[in-house]
DSSP file (Angstrom, degrees, kcal/mol; ACC not computed):
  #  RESIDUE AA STRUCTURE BP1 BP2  ACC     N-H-->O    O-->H-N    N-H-->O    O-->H-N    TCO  KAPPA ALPHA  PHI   PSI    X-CA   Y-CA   Z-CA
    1    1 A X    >>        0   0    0      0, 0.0     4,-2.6     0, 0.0     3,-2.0   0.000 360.0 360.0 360.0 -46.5  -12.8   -0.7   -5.4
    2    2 A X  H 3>  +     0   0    0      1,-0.3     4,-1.4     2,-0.2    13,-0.0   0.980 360.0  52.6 -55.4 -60.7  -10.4    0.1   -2.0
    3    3 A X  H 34 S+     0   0    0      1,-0.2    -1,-0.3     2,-0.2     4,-0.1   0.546 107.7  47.8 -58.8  -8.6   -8.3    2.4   -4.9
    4    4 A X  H <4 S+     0   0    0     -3,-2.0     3,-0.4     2,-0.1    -1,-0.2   0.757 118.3  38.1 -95.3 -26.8  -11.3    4.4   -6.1
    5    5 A X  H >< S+     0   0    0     -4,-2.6     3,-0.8     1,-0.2     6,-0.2   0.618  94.3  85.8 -86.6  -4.7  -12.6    5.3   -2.8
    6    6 A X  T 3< S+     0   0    0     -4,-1.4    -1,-0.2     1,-0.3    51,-0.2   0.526  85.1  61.6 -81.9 -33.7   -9.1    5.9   -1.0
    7    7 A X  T 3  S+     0   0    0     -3,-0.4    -1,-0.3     1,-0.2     2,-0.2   0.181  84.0  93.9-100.5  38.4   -9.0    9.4   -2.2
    8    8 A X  S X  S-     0   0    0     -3,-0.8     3,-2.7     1,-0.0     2,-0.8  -0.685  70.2-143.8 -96.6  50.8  -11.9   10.4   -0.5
    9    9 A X  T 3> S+     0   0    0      1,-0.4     4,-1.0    -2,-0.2    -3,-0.0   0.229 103.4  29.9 -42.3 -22.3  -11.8   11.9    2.8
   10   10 A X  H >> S+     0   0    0     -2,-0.8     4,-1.5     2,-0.2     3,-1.1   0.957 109.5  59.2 -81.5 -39.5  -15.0   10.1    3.9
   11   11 A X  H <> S+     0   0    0     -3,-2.7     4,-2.3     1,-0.3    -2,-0.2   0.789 115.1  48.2 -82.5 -33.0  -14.8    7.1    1.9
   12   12 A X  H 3> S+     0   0    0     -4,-0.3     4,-0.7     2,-0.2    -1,-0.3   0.948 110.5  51.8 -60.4 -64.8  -11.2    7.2    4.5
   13   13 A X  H X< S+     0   0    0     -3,-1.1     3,-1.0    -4,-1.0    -2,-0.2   0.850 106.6  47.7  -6.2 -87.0  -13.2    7.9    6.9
   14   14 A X  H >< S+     0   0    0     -4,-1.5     3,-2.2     1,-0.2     4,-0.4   0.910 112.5  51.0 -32.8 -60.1  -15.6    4.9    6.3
   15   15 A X  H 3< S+     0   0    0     -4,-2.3     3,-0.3     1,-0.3    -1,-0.2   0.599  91.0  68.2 -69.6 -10.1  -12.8    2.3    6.0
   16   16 A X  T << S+     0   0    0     -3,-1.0    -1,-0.3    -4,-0.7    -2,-0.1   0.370  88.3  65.6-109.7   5.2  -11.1    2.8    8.5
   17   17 A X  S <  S+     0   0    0     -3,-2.2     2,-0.9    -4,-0.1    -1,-0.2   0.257  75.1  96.7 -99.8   8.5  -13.9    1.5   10.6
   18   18 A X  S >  S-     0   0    0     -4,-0.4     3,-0.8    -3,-0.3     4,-0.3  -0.814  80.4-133.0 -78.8 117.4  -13.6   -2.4    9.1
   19   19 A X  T 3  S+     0   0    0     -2,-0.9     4,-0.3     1,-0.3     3,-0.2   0.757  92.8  23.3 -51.9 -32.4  -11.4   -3.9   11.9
   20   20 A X  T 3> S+     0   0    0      1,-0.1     4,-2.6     2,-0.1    -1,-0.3   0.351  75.2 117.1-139.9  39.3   -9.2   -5.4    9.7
   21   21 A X  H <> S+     0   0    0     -3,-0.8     4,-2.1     2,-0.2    -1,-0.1   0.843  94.8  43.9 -40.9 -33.6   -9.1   -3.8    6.2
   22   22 A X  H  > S+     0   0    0     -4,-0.3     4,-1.7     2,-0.2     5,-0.5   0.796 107.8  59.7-100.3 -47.4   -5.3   -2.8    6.9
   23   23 A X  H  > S+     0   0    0     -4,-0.3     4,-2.2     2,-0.1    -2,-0.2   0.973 113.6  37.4 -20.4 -83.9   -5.0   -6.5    8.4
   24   24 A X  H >X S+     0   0    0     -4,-2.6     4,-1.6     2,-0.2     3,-1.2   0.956 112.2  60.7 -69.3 -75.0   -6.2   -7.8    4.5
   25   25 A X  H >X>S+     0   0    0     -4,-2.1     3,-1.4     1,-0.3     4,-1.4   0.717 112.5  38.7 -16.6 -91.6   -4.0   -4.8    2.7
   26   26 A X  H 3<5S+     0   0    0     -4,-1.7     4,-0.3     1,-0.3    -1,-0.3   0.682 113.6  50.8 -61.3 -17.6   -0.8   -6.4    4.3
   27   27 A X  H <X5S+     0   0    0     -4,-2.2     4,-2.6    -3,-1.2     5,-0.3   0.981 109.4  51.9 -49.8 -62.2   -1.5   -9.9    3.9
   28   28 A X  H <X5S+     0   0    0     -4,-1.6     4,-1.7    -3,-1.4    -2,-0.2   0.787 110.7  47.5 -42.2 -37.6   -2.2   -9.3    0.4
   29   29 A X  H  X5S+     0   0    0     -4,-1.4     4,-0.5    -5,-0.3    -1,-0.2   0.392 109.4  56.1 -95.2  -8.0    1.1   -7.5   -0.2
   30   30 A X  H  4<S+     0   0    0     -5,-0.5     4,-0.3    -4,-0.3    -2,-0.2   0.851 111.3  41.6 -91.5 -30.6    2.9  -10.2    1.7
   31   31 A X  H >< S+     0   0    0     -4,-2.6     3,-2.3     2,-0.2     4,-0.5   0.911 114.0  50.8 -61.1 -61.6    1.6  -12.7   -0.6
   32   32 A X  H >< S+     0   0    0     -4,-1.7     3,-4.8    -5,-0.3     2,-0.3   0.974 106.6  54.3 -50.2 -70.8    2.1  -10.5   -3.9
   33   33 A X  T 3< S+     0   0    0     -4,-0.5    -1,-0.3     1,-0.3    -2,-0.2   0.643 118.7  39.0 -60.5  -5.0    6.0   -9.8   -2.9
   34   34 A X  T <  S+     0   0    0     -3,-2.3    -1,-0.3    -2,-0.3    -2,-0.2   0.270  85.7 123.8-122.0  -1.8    6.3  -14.2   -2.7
   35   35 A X    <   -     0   0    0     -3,-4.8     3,-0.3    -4,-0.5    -3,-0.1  -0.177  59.7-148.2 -75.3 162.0    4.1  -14.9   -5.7
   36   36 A X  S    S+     0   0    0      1,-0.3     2,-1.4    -2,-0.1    -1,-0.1   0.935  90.0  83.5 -84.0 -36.1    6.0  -17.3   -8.7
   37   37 A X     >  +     0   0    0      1,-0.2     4,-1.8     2,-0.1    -1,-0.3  -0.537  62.2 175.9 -65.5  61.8    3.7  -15.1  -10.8
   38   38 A X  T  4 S+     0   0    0     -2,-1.4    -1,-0.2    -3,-0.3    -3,-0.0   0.210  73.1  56.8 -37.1 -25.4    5.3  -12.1  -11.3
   39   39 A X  T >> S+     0   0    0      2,-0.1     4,-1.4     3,-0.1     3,-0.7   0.767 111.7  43.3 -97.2 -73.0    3.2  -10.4  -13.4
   40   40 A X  H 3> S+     0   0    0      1,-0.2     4,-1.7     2,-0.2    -2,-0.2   0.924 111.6  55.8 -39.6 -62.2    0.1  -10.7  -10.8
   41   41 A X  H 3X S+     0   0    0     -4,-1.8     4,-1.6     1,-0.2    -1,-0.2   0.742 105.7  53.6 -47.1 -19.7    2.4   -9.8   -8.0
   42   42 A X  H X> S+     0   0    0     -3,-0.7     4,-3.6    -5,-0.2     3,-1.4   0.994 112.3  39.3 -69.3 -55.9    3.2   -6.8   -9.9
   43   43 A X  H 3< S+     0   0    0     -4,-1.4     4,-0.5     1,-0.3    -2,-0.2   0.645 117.9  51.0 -62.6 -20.7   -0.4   -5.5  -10.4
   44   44 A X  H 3X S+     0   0    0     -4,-1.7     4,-1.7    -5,-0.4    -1,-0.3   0.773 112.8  42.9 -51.7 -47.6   -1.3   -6.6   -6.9
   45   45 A X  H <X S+     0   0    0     -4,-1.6     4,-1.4    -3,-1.4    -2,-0.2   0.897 116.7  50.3 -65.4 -46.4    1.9   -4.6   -5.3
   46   46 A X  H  X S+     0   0    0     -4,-3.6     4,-1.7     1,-0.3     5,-0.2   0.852 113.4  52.1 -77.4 -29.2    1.1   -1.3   -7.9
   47   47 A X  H  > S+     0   0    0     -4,-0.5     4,-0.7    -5,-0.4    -1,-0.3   0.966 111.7  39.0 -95.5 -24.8   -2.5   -1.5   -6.6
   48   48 A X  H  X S+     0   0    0     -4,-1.7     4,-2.0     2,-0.2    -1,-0.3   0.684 110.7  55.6 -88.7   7.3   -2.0   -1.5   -3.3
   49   49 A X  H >< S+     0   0    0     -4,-1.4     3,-1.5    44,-0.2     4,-0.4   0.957 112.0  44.9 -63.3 -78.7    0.8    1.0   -3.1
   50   50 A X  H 3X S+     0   0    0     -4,-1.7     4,-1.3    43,-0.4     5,-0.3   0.682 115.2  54.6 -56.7  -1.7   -1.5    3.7   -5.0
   51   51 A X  H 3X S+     0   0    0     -4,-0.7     4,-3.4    -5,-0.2     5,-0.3   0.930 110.7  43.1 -90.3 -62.3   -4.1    2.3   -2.4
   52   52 A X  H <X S+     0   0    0     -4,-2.0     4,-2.7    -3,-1.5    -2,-0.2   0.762 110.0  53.1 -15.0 -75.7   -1.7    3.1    0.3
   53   53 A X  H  4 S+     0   0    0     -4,-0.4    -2,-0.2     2,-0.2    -1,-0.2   0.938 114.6  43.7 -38.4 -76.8   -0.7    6.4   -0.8
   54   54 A X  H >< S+     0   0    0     -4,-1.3     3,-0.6     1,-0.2     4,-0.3   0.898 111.3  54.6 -31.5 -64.4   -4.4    7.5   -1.1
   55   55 A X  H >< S+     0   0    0     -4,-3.4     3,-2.3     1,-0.3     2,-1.8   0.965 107.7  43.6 -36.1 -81.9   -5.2    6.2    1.8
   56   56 A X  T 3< S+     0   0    0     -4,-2.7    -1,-0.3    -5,-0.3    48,-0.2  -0.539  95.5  78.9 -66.3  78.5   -2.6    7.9    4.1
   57   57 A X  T <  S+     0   0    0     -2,-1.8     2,-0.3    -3,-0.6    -1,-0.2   0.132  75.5  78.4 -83.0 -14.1   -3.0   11.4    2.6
   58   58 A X  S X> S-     0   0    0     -3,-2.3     4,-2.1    -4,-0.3     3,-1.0  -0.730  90.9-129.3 -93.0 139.9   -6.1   12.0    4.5
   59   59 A X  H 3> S+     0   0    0     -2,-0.3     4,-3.2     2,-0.2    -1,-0.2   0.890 108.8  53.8 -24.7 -76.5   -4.9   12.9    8.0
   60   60 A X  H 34 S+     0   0    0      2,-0.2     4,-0.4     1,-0.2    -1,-0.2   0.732 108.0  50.3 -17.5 -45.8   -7.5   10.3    9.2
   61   61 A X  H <4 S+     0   0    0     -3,-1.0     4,-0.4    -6,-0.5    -2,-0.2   0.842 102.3  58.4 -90.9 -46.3   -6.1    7.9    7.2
   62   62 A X  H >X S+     0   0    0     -4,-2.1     3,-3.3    -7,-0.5     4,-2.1   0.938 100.0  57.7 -49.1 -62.1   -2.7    8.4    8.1
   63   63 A X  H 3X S+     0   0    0     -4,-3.2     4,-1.3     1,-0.3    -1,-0.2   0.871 106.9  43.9 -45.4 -39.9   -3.3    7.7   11.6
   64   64 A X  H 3> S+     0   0    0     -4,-0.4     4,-1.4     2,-0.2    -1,-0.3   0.484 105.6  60.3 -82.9  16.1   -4.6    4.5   11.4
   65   65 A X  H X>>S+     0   0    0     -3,-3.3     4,-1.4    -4,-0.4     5,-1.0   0.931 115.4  34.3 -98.4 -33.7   -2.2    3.7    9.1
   66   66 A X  H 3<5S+     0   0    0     -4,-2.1    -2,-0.2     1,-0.2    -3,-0.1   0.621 119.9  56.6 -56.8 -22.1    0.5    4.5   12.1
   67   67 A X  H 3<5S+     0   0    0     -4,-1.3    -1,-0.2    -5,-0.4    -2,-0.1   0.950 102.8  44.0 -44.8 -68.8   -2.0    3.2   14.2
   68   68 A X  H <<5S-     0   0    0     -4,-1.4    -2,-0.2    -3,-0.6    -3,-0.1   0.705 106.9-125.9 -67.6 -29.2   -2.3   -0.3   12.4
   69   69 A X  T >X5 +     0   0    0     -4,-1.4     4,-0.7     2,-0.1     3,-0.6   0.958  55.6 162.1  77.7  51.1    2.3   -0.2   12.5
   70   70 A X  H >>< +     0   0    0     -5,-1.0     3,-2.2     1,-0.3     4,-0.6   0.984  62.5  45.9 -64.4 -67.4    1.4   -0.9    8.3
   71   71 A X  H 34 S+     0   0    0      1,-0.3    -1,-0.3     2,-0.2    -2,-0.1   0.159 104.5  56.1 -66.7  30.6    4.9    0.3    7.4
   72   72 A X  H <4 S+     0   0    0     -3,-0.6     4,-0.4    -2,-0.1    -1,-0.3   0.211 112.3  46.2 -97.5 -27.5    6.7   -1.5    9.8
   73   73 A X  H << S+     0   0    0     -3,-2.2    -2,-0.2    -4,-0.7    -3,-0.1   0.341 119.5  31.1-130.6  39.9    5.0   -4.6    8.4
   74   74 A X  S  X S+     0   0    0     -4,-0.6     4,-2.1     3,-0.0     5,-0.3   0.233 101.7  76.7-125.1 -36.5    5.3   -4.3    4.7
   75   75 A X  H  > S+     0   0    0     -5,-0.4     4,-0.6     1,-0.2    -2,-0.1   0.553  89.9  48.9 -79.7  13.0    8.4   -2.6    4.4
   76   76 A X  H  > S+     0   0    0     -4,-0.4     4,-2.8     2,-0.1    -1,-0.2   0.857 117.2  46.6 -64.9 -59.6   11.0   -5.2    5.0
   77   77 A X  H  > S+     0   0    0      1,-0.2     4,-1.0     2,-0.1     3,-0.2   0.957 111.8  56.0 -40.6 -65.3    8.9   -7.8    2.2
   78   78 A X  H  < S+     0   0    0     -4,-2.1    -1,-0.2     1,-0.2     4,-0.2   0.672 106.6  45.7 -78.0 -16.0    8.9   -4.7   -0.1
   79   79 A X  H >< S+     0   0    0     -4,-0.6     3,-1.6    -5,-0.3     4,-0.3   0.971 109.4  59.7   4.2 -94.9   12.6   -4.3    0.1
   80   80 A X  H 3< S+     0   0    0     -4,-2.8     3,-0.5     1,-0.2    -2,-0.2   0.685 109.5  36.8   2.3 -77.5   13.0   -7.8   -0.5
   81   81 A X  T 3< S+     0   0    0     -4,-1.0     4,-0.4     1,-0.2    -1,-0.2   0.268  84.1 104.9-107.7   4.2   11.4   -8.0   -3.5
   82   82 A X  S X  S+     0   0    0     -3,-1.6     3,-0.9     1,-0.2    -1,-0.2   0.839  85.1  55.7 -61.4 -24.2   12.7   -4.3   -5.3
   83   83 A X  T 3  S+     0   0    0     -3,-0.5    -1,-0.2    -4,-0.3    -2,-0.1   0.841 103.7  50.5 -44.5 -43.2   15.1   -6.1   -7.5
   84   84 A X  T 3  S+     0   0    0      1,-0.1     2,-0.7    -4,-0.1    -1,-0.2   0.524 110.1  52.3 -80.5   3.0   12.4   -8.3   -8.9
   85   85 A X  S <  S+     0   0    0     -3,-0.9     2,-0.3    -4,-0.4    -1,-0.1  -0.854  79.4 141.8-137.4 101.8   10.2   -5.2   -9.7
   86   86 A X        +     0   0    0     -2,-0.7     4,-0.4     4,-0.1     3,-0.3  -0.927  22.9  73.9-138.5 162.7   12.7   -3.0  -11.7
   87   87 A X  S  > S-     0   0    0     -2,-0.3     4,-6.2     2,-0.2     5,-0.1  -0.364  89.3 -77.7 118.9 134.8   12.0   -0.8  -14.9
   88   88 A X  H  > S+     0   0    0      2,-0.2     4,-0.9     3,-0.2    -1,-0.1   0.529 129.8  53.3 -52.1 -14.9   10.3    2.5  -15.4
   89   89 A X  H >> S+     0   0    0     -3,-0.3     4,-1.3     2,-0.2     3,-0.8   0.933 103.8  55.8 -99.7 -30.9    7.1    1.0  -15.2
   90   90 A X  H >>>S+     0   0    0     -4,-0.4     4,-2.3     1,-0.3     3,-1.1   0.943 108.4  48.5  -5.4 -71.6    7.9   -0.4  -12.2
   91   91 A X  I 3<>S+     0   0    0     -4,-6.2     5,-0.5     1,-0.3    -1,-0.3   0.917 110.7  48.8 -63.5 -28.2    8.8    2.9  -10.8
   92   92 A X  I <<5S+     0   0    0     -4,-0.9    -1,-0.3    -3,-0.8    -2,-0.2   0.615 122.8  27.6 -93.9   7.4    6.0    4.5  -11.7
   93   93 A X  I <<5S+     0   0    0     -4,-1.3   -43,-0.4    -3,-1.1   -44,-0.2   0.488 129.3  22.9-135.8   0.6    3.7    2.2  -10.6
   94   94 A X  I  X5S+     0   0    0     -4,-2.3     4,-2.7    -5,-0.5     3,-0.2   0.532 126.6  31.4-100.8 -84.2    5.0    0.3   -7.7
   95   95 A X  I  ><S+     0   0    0     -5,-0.7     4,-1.1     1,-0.2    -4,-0.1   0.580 114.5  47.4 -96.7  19.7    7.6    2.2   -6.2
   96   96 A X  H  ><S+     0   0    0     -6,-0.7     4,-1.5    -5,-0.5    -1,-0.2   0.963 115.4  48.0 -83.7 -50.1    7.0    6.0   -6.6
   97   97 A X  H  4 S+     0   0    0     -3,-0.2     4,-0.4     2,-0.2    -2,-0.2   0.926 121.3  44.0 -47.4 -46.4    3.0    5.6   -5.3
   98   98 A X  H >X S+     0   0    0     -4,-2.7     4,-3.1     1,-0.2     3,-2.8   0.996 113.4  52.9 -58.2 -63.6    5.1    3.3   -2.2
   99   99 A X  H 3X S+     0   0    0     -4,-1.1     4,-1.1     1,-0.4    -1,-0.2   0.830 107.9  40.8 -15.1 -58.7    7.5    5.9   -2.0
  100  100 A X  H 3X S+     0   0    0     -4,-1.5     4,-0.8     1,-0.2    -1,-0.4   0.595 111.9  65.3 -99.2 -13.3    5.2    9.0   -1.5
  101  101 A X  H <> S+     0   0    0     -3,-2.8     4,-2.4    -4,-0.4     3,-0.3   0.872 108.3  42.9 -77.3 -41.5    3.1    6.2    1.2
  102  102 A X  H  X S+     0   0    0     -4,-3.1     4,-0.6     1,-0.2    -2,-0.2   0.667 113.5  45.8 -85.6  -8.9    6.2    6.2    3.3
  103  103 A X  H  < S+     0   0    0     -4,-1.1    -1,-0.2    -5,-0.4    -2,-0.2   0.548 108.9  51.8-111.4   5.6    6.8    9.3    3.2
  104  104 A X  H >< S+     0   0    0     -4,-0.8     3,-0.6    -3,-0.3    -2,-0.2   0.580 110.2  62.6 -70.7 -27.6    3.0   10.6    4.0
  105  105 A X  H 3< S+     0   0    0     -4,-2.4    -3,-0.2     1,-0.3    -2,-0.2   0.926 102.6  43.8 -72.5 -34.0    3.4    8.2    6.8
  106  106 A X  T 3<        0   0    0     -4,-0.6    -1,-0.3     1,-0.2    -2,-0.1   0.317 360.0 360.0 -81.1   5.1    5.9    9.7    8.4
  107  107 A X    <         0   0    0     -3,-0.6    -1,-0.2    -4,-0.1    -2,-0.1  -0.020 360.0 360.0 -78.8 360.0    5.4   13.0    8.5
């Protein structure tokens, strides 16, 4: 649901007033990158990267996500765990969406 509404400059807007929405994001993505289930952790990781990426593209969004210090507390776990998630679909659905998150964030 977070991934259909994320590229929405209200829906961004909207979301970014649940106190800890970015709170539950990085939990979730700490969890995924430590699950035995590999297959879940993937579809978990892929959905909240594109979630990510949506998310910060909006201007809006982007600030709370520098706001919230998101990449500073996913990207060591998502490091970690780029060995275990390797493969063209891998790349296109983990770490290219992650990719393009870290580098809307910083900008």
């Amino acid at each position: 649901v977070m991934l259909a509404l994320a590229p929405h400059r209200q829906n961004v807007a909207d979301m970014v007033t649940i106190p800890s929405l970015m709170d539950v994001v990085v939990a979730v993505m700490e969890r995924a990158c430590k699950m035995e289930d590999r297959d879940m952790g993937f579809a978990i990781l892929a959905t909240c990267s594109k979630f990510l990426f949506a998310f910060a593209s909006h201007d809006f969004g982007k600030q709370h996500v520098l706001v919230w210090n998101v990449v500073a507390q996913i990207d060591p776990n998502m490091r970690k765990v780029k060995s275990l998630f390797v493969g063209l679909r891998a790349n296109e659905e983990i770490w290219k969406p992650y990719d393009k998150f870290i580098s809307a964030a910083a900008q």
